[in-house]
C-alpha positions as semicolon CSV with decimal commas, in nm:
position;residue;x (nm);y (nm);z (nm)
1;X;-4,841;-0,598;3,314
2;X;-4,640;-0,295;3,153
3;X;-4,544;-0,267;2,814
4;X;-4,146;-0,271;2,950
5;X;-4,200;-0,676;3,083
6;X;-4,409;-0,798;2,809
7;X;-4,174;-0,609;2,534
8;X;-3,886;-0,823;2,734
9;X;-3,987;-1,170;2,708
10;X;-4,117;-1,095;2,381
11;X;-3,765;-1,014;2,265
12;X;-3,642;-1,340;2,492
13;X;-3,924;-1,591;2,369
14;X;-3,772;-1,478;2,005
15;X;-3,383;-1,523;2,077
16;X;-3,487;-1,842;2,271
17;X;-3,620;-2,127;2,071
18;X;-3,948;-2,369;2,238
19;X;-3,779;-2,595;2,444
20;X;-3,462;-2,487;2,438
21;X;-3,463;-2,334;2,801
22;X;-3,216;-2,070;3,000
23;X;-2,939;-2,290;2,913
24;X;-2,930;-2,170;2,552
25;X;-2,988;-1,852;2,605
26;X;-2,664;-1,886;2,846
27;X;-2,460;-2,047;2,555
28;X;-2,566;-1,798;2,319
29;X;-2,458;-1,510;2,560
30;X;-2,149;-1,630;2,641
31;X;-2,075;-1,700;2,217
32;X;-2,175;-1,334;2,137
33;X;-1,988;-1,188;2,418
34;X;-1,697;-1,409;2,327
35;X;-1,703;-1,295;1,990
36;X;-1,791;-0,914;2,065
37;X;-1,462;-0,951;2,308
38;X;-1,226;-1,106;2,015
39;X;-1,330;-0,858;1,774
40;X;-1,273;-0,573;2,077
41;X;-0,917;-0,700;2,088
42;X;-0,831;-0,713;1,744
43;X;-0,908;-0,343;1,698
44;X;-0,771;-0,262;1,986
45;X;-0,416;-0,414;1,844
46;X;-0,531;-0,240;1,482
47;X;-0,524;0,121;1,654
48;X;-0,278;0,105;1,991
49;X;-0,186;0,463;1,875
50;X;-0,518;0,578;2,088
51;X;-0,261;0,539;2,394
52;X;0,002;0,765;2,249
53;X;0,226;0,439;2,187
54;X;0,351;0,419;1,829
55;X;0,366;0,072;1,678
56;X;0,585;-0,053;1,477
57;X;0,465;-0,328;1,237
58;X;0,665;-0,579;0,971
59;X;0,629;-0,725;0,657
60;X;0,790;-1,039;0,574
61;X;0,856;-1,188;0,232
62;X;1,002;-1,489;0,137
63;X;1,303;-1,534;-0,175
64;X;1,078;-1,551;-0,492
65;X;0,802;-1,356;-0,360
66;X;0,695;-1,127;-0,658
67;X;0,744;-0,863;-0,462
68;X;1,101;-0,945;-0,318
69;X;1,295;-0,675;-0,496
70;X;1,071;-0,384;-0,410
71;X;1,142;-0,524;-0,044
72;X;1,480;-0,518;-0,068
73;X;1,504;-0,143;-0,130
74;X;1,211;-0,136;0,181
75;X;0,926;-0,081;-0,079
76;X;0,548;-0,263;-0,027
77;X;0,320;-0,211;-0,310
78;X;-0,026;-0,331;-0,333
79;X;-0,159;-0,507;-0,597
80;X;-0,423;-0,297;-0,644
81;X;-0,826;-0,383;-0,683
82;X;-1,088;-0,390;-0,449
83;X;-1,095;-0,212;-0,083
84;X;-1,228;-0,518;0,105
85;X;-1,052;-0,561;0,458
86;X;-1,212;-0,936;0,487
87;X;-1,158;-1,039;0,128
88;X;-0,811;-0,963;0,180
89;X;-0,717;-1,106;0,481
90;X;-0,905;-1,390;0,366
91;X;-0,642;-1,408;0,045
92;X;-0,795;-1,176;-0,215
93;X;-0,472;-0,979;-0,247
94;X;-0,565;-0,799;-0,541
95;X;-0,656;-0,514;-0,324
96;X;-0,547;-0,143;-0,222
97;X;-0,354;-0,289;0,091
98;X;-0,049;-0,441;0,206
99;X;-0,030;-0,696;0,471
100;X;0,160;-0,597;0,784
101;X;0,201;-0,740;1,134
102;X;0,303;-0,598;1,455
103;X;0,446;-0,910;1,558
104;X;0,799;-0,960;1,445
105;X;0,831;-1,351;1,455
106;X;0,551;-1,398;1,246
107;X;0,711;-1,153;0,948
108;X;1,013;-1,379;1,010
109;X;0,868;-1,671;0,983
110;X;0,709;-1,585;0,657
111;X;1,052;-1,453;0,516
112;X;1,185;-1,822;0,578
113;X;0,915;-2,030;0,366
114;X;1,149;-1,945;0,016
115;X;1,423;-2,096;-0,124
116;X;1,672;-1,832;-0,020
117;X;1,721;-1,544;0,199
118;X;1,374;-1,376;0,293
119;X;1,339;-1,011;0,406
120;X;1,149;-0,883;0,652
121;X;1,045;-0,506;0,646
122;X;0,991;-0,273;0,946
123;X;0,789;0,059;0,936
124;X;0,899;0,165;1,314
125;X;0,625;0,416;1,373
126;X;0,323;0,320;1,179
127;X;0,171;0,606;1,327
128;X;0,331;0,853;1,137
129;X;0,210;1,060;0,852
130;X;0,174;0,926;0,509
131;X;0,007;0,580;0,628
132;X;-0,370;0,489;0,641
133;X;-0,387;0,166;0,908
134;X;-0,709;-0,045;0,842
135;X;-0,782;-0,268;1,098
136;X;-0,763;-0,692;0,941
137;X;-1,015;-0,942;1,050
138;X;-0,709;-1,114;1,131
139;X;-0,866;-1,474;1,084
140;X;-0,562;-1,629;1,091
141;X;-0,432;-1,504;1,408
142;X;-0,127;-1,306;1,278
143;X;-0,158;-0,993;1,456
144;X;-0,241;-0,867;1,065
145;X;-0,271;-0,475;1,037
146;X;-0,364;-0,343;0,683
147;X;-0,196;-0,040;0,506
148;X;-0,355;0,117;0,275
149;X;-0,179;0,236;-0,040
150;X;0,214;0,187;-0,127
151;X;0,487;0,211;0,148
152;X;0,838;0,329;0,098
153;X;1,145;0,372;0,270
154;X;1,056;0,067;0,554
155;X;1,370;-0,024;0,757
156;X;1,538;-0,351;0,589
157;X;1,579;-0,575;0,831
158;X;1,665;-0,923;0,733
């Protein structure tokens, strides 16, 4: 037997539990390509630029927010802290980003959870110079895009 056909079923006897047969190995497969193909997608929203097409992405921000009045004259400061993508998106906002979306609804619906008006904020090419995109984890599902660093001058858009 060669080295090649011993080496594989070596590395499949390992991934593969006794007993557990070819359908786990199956189910495993199909998980890790499932999750390969998720993550694919996600940073393949994060960086559409690689087409040519810009993006635009929003911000939205509900009455009260402690940000609201920055928004209002189309300003998005981060809080400042650590540099984690995950930690972030996972609700560690004391970071070096901003949260951002590149699907409009979603800023919209997070402008209406206040007591008042809400504002949404558009940067209409977020491909431009002067912003550092950072692809999100996005385990919430909000089409989430990180910039790094302060924004100024978004669009208003309410």
């Amino acid at each position: 037997m060669s080295d090649k056909f011993i080496g594989f079923w070596g590395t499949v006897a390992a991934i593969i539990p006794a007993g557990e047969g070819l359908a786990a190995l199956s189910i495993k497969t199909a998980q890790r390509e499932a999750a390969e193909q998720l993550a694919a997608r996600h940073a393949a929203e994060a960086t559409a630029d690689v087409a040519g097409d810009s993006v635009s992405l929003y911000r939205g921000l509900h009455y009260g927010h402690p940000a609201y009045d920055d928004a209002l004259n189309g300003i998005a400061r981060p809080q400042g802290g650590h540099s984690n993508p995950a930690l972030h998106n996972g609700g560690r906002n004391d970071s070096v980003f901003t949260s951002w979306t590149t699907d409009e609804s979603i800023a919209r619906d997070v402008a209406s959870e206040g007591n008042g008006p809400g504002v949404v904020l558009r940067i209409p090419d977020a491909d431009g110079p002067g912003y550092v995109r950072v692809p999100s984890p996005d385990i919430y599902h909000e089409s989430e895009v990180l910039i790094r660093g302060p924004v100024f001058g978004a669009e208003v858009i309410r």
